[in-house]
C-alpha positions as CSV (number, residue, x, y, z in Angstrom):
1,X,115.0,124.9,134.7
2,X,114.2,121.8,132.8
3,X,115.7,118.4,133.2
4,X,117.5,116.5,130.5
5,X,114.7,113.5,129.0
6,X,115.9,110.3,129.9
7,X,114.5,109.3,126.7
8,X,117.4,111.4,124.9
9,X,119.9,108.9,123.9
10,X,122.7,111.4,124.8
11,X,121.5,111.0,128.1
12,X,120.6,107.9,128.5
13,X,123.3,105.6,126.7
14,X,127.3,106.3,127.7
15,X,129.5,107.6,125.0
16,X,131.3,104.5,124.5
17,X,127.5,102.8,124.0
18,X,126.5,105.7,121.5
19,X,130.0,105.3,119.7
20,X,129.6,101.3,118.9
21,X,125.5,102.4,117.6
22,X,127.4,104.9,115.3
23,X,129.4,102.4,113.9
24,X,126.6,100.2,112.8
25,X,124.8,103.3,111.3
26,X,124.3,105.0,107.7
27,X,122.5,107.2,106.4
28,X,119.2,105.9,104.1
29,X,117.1,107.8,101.8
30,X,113.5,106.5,101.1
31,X,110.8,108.0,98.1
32,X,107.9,109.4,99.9
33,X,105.1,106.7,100.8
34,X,107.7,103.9,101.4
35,X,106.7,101.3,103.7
36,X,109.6,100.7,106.0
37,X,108.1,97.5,107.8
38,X,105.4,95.7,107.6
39,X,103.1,94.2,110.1
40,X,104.8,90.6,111.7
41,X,108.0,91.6,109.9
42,X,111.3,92.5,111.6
43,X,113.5,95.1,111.5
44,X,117.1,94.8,110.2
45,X,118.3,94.7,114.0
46,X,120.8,91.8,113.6
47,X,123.7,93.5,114.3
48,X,122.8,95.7,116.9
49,X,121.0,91.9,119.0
50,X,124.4,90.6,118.7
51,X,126.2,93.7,120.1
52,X,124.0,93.3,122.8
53,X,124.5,89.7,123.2
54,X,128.5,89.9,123.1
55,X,128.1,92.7,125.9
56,X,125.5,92.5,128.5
57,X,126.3,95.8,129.9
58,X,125.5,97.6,126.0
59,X,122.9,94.9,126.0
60,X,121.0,96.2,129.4
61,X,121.8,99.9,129.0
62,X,120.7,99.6,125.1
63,X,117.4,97.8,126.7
64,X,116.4,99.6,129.0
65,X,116.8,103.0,127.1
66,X,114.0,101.2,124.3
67,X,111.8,100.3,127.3
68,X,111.6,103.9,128.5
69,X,111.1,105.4,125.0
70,X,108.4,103.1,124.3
71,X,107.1,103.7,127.9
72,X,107.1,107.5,127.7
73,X,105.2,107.3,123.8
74,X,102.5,105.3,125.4
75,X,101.8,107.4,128.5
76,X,101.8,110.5,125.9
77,X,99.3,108.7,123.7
78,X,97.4,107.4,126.3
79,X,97.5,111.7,128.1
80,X,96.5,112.5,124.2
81,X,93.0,110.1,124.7
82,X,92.1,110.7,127.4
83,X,92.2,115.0,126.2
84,X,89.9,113.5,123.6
85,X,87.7,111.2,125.2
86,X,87.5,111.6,128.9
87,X,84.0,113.0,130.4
């Protein structure tokens, strides 16, 4: 039996949390070899900071789900080196 990832955000984020993202999203189409950011830049987050200024509980919940997404990529890179590189 396997577990739901918390890093899922239909596991992670409430309904009414996922419902106010989905508000604030639309679909985008980029030509192949697009640069979406670029390095010291920001992403177009605006909204989404002050939905999670206006509502600390979105805020946290919102937060927290980022911190474990970026927490579970880097303990899957760092299993990935250490496949490559450890003695």
């Amino acid at each position: 039996m396997s577990t739901p990832s918390p890093t899922r955000i239909s596991e992670a984020l409430s309904a009414d949390c996922r419902s106010r993202l989905m508000e604030l999203a639309h679909e985008v189409n980029f030509e192949e070899g697009t640069r979406l950011f670029r390095e010291g830049g920001h992403a177009d987050a605006e909204r989404v900071r002050t939905l999670m200024d206006a509502d600390t509980a979105f805020g946290s919940a919102l937060g927290h789900w980022v911190g474990q997404v970026l927490a579970d990529r880097l303990q899957a890179a760092r299993v990935r080196l250490l496949d490559l590189y450890a003695p």
